[in-house]
C-alpha positions as CSV (number, residue, x, y, z in Angstrom):
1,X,0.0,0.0,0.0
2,X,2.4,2.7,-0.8
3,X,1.6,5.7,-1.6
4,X,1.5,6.0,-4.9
5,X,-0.1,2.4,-5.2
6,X,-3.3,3.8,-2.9
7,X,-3.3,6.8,-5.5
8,X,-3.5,4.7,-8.3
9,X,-6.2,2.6,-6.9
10,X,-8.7,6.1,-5.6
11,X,-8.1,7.2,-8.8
12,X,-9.3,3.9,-10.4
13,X,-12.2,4.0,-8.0
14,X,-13.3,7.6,-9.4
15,X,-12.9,6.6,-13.0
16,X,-15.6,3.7,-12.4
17,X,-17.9,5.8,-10.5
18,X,-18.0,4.4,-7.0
19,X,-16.2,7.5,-5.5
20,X,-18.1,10.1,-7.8
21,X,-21.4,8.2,-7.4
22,X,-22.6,11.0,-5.0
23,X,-23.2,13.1,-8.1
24,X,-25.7,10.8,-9.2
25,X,-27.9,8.6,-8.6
26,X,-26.4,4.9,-7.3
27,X,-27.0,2.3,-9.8
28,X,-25.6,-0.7,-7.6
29,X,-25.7,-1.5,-4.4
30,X,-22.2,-1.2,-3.1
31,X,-21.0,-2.8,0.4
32,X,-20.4,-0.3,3.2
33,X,-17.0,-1.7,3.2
34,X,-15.9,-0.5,-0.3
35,X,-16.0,3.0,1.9
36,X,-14.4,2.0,5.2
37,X,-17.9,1.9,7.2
38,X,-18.6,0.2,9.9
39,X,-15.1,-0.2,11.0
40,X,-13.9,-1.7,7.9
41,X,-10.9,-1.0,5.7
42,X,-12.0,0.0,2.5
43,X,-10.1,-1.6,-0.3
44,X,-7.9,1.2,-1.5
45,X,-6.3,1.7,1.7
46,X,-5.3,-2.1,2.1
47,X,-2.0,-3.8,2.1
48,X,-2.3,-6.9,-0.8
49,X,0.3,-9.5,0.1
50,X,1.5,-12.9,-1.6
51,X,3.1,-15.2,0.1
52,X,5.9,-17.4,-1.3
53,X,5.5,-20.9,0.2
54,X,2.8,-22.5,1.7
55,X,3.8,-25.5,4.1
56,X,3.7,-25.7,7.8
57,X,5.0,-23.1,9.2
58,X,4.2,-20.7,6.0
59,X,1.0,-21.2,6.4
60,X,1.5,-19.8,10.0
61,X,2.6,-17.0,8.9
62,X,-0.2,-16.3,6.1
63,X,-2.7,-17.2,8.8
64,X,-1.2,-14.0,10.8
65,X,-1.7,-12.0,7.9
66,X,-5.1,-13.0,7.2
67,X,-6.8,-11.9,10.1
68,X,-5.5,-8.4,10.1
69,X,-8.3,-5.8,9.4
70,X,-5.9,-3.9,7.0
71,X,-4.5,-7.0,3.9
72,X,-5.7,-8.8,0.9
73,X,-4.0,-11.7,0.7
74,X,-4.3,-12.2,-3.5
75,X,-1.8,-14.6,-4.6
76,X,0.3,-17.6,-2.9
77,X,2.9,-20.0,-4.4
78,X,4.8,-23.4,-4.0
79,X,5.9,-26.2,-5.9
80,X,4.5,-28.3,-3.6
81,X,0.9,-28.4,-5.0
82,X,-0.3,-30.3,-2.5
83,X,0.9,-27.4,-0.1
84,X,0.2,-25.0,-3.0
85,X,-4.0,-26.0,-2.7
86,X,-3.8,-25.9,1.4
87,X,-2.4,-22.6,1.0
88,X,-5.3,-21.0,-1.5
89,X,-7.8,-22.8,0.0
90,X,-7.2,-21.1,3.4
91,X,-7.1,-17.8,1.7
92,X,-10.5,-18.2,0.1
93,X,-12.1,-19.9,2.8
94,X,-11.0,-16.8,5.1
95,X,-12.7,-14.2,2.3
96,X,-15.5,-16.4,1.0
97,X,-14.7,-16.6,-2.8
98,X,-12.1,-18.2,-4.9
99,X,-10.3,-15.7,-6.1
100,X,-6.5,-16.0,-4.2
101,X,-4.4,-17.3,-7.4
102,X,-2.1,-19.9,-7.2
103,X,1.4,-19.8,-8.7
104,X,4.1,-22.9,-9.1
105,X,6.9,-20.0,-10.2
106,X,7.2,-17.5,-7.2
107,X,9.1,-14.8,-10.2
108,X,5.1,-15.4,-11.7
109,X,4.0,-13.7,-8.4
110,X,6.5,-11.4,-8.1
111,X,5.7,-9.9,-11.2
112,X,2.4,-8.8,-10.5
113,X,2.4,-4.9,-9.8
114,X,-0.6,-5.3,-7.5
115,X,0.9,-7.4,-4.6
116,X,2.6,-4.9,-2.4
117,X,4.3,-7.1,0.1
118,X,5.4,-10.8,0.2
119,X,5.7,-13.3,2.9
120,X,8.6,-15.4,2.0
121,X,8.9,-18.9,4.3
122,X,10.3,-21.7,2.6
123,X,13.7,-23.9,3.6
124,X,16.2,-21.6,4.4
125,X,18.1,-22.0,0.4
126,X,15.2,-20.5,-0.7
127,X,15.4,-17.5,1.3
128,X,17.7,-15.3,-0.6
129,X,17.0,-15.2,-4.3
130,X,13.2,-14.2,-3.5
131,X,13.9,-11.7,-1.2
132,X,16.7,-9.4,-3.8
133,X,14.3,-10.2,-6.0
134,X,11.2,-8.9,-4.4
135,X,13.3,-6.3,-3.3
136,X,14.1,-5.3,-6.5
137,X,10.8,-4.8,-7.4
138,X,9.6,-2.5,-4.6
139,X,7.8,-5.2,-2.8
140,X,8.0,-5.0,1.6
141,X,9.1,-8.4,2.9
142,X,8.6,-10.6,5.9
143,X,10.8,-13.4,5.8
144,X,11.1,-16.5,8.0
145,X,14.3,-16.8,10.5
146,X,17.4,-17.4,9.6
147,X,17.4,-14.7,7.1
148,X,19.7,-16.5,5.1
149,X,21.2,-19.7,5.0
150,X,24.9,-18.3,4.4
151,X,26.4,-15.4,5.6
152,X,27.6,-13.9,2.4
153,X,23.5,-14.3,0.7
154,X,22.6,-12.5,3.8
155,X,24.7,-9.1,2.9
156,X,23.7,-9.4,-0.3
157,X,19.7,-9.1,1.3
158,X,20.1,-6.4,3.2
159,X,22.2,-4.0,0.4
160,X,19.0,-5.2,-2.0
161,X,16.3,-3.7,1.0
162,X,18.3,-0.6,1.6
163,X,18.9,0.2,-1.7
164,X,15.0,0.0,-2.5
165,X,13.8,1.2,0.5
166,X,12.3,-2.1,1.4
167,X,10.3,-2.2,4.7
168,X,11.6,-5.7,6.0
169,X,10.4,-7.5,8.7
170,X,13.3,-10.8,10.1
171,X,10.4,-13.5,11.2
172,X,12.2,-13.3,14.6
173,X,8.9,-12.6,16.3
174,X,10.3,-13.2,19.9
175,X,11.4,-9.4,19.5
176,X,7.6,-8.6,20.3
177,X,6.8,-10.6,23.2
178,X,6.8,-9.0,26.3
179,X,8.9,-11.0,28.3
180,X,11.4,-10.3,25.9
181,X,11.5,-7.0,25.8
182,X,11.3,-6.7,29.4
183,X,14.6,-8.9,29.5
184,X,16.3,-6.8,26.9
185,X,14.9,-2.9,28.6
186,X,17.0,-4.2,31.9
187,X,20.1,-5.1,30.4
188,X,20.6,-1.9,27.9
189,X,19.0,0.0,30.6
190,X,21.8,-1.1,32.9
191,X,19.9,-2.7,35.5
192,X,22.2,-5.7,35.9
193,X,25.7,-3.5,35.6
194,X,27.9,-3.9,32.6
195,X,27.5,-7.4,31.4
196,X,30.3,-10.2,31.5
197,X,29.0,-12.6,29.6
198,X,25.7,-13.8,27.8
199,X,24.9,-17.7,27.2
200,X,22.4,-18.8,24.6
201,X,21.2,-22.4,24.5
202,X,19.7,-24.0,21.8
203,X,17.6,-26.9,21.3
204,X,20.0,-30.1,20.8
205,X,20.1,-32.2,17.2
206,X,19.5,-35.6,17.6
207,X,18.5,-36.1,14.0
208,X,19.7,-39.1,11.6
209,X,18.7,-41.4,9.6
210,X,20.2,-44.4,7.2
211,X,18.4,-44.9,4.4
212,X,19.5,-48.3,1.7
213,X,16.7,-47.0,-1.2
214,X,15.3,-43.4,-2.5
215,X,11.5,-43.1,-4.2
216,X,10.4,-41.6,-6.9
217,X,9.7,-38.3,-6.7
218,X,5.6,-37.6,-6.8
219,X,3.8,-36.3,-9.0
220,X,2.6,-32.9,-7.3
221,X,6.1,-32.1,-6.3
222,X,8.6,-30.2,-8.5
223,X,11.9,-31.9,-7.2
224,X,14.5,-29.8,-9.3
225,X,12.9,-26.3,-8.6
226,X,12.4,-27.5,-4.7
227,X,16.3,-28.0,-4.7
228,X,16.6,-24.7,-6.8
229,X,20.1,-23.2,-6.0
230,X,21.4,-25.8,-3.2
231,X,23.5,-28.9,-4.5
232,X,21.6,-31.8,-6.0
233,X,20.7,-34.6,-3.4
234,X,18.6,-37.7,-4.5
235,X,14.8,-37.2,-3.3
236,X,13.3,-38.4,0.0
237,X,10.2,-37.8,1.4
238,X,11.3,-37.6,4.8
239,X,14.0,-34.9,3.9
240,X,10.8,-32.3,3.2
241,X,8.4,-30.7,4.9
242,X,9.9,-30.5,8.8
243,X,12.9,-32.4,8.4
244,X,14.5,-30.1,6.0
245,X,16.1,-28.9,8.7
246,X,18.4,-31.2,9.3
247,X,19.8,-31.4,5.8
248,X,22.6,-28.7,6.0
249,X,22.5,-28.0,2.1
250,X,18.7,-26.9,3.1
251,X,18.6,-26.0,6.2
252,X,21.1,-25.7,9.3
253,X,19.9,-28.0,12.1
254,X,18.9,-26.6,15.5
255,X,22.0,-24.1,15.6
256,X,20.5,-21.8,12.6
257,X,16.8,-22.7,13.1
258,X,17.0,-21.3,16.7
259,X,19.8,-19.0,16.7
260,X,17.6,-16.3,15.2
261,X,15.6,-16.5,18.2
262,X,17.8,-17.0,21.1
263,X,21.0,-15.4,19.5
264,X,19.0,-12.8,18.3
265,X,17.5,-11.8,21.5
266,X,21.1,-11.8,22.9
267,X,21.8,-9.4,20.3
268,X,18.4,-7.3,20.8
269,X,19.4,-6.8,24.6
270,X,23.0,-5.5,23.9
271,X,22.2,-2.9,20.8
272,X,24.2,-5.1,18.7
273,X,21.9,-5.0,15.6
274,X,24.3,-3.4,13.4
275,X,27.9,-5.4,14.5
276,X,29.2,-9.1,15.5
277,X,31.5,-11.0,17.2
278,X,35.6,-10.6,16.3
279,X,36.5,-13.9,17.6
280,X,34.6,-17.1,17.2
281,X,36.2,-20.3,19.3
282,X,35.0,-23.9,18.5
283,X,34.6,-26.1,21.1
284,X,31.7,-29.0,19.9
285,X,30.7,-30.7,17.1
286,X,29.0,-33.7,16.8
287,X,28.1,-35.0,13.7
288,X,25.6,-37.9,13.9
289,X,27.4,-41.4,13.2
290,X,24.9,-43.8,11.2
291,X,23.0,-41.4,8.9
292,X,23.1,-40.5,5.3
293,X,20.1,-38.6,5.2
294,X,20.2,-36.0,7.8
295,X,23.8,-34.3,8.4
296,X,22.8,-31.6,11.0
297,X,25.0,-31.7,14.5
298,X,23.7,-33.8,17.5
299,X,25.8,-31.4,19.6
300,X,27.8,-28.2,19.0
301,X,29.3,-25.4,21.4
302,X,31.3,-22.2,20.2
303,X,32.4,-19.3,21.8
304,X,32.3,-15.6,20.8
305,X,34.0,-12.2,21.8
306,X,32.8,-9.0,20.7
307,X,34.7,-5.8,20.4
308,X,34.2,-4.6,24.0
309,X,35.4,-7.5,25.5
310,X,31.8,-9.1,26.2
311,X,32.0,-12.9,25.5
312,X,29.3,-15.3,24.2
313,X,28.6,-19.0,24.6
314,X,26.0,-20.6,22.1
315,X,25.5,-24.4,22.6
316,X,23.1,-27.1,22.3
317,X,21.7,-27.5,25.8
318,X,23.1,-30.7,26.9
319,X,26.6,-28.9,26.0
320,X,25.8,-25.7,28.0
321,X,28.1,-25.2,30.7
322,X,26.6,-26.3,34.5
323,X,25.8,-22.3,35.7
324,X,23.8,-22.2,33.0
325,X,21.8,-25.3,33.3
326,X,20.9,-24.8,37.1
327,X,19.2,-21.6,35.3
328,X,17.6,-23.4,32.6
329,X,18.8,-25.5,29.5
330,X,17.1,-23.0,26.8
331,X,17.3,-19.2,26.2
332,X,19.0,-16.2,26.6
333,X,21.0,-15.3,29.8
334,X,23.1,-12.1,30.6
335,X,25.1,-12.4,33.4
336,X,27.0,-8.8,34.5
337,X,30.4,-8.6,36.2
338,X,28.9,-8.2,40.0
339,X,27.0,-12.0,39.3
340,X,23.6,-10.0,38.6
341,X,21.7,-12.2,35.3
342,X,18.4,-12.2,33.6
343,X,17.4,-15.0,31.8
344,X,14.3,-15.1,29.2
345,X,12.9,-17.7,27.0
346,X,9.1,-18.7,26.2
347,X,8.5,-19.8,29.1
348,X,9.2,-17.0,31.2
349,X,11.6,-14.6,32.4
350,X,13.7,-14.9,35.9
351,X,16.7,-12.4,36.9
352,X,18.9,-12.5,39.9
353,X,18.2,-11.1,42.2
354,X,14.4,-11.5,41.6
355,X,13.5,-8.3,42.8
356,X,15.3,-6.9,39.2
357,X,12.0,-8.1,37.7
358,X,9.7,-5.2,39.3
359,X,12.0,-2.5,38.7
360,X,10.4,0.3,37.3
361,X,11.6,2.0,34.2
362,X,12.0,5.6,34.6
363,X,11.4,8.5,31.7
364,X,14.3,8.6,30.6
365,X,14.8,4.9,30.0
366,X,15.1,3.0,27.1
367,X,11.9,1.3,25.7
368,X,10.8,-0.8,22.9
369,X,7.3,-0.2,21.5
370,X,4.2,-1.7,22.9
371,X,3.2,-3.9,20.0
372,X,3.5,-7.1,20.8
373,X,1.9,-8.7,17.8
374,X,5.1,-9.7,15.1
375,X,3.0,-9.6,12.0
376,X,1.2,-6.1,12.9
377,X,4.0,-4.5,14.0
378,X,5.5,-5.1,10.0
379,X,2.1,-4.3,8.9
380,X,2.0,-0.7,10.9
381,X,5.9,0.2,9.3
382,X,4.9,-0.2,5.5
383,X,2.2,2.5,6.6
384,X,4.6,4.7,8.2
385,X,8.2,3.5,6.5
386,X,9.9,2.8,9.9
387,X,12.3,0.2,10.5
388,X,10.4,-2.8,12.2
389,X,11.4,-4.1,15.7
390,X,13.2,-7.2,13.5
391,X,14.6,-5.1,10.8
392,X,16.8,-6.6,7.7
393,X,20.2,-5.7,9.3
394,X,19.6,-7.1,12.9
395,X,18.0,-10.9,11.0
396,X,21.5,-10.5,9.0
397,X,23.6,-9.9,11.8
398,X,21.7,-12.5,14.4
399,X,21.9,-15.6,11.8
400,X,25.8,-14.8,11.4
401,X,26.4,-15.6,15.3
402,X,25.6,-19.0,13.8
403,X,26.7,-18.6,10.5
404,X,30.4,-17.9,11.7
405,X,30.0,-20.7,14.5
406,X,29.1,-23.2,12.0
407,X,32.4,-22.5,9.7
408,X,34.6,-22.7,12.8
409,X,33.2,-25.8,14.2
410,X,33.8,-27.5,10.7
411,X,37.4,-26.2,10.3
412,X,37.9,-26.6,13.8
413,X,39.9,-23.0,13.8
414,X,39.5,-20.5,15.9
415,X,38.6,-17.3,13.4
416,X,39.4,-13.8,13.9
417,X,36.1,-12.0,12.0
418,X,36.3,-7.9,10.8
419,X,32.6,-7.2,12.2
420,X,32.5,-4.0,9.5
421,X,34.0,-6.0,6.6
422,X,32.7,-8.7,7.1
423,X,35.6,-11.0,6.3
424,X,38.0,-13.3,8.3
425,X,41.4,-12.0,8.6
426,X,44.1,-14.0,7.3
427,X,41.9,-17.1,6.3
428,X,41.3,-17.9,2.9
429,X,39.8,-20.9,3.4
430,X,36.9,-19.6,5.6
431,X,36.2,-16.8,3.6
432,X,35.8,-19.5,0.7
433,X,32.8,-20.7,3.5
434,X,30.8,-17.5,3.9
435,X,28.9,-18.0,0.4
436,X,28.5,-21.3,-1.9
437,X,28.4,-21.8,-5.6
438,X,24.6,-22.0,-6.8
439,X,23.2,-25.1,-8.8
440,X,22.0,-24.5,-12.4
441,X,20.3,-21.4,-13.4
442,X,20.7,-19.8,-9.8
443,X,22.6,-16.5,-9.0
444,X,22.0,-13.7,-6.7
């Protein structure tokens, strides 16, 4: 719904009489909320989305979308067309017609100049390419966590959205809840001292599989374009849907599927939204032993230092170090140099001492915004052109906590990263790491 979009559209309204049908006598009978009555959003003023991807967790997000007074949801796409019929069918159940199109090429969507924003949510290899090219074509985004499933794609994201002015929301949506932000106000507020040290523990892996024969791929899926720019693997049914995950040529395991929440909110709590670590130290990775079909880590550890001396531990929980676990095997804990911490995940929110939780904020303080709804908050920036509370640049910089973890653990080096640059210093071979040759067709 920019501004020149709603424009367009009042001015179409006037040239087919609706809006100058005061003049005149009405030949139809028009629904009060073609003119915003009765607490409705008239159609000019709302924001059409298509969404790109329509599985599980895509269809989540849609669903969000749906139910906001203020959207259209017009178009959807997969090449799952099983998924690609749940997906329409939701939409036109929610409006009670058949008119949401259907698309197995998300460039088909894309090119449509009345879709002003796109939900993007499929595996993580097919976060990149949509977004630049969405981007490129003046739509607003909301994209699944991790932004990007390598570090060097995820640069290449954020220069597309700033250059086109792209209102871009990270699907990091634990930057909205409450206990988050209450977690986050008390550290940058100061509450706890200068912080020491923040842990962030992630779910463990656990994943694998041996497989001795591959199906045929079915009919309603389109194999080749569901691999797209990743390296060819032979099809498996149980490599899809969920378990994509713990492919690492589709996914990233638990480390990059949870380190935009947990590493993010680490990140949300120090102002580090713009920055990242200079050192990253392997300590853990455990590959599982009898599986050719999942190649995620069981267990992994690494440890971070930023610029001002503040140092990082991201782990699976079962590798988390003991102080950590008394606290809680999942989440996000700062801990300040006189032994004051808060701790935060979805279940709840805990600080020592207690009493840290009923501290009052005073004037001057630093506070997020109320909102505490993800999907409105993105909804309420392309109106105003604001950065959302899970902007492009924080999503970029919060999957490469894990994106730089990942490349040490596998070399087994401890790296030395320029935060600005965004480059190792002095190793080839992990800079070769940060981006990967595409399949086929496929180039940013």
């Amino acid at each position: 719904m920019k501004k020149e979009k709603l424009l367009d559209r009042r001015g179409f309204l006037r040239t087919t009489g609706i809006m100058a049908a005061g003049a005149t006598a009405f030949p139809y009978i028009v629904p009060a909320s073609v003119f915003g009555l009765n607490g409705q959003v008239s159609p000019s003023n709302k924001i059409t989305i298509g969404s790109i991807a329509t599985g599980g967790q895509a269809r989540g997000v849609l669903n969000g979308a749906l139910h906001q007074p203020d959207t259209q949801s017009v178009a959807v796409c997969d090449v799952n067309k099983q998924n690609l019929m749940r997906g329409k069918m939701m939409v036109d159940q929610t409006y009670g017609n058949e008119d949401c199109s259907a698309y197995h090429d998300f460039r088909d969507l894309l090119a449509r100049d009345d879709i002003d924003a796109v939900i993007i949510a499929p595996p993580d290899h097919w976060h990149a390419i949509p977004s630049v090219i969405a981007a490129n074509m003046g739509k607003d985004i909301y994209c699944e966590k991790p932004l990007t499933h390598d570090l060097g794609e995820g640069r290449a994201v954020v220069e597309a959205a700033k250059r086109n002015g792209t209102v871009f929301q990270v699907g990091s949506m634990q930057r909205s809840g409450s206990n988050f932000k209450q977690a986050c106000e008390l550290v940058r507020n100061g509450y706890i001292g200068k912080i020491k040290h923040i842990n962030v523990g992630l779910p463990n892996g656990d994943h694998q599989k041996m497989v001795t024969e591959y199906p045929p791929v079915p009919k309603h899926l389109d194999y080749d374009f569901y691999v797209g720019p990743a390296q060819w693997v032979p099809y498996h049914n149980e490599r899809l849907d969920w378990n994509w995950r713990w492919w690492m040529d589709f996914g990233g395991s638990q480390m990059m599927d949870w380190i935009g929440h947990h590493g993010d909110i680490a990140h949300m709590g120090m102002g580090w939204d713009h920055t990242g670590p200079v050192k990253i130290e392997p300590q853990k990775w455990q590959l599982p032993k009898k599986s050719n079909l999942y190649d995620g880590p069981h267990q992994y550890l690494f440890n971070s230092t930023y610029e001002n001396g503040v140092t990082m531990t991201v782990g699976s929980e079962k590798s988390m170090p003991k102080e950590f676990l008394e606290v809680s095997g999942g989440g996000t804990q700062w801990v300040g140099e006189n032994g004051q911490w808060v701790w935060v995940n979805r279940g709840g929110i805990k600080s020592n001492p207690g009493g840290l939780l009923k501290t009052k904020f005073g004037s001057n303080d630093f506070r997020f915004r109320k909102e505490r709804n993800h999907m409105r908050d993105w909804l309420d920036c392309i109106k105003t052109r604001k950065q959302p509370i899970a902007s492009v640049e924080a999503g970029h910089r919060s999957a490469s906590i894990g994106h730089l973890g990942k490349i040490a653990c596998t070399l087994g080096q401890t790296l030395e990263w320029d935060p600005a640059k965004e480059v190792f210093n002095n190793n080839t071979m992990a800079n070769n790491m940060l981006s990967r040759p595409y399949r086929g067709e496929w180039s940013l």
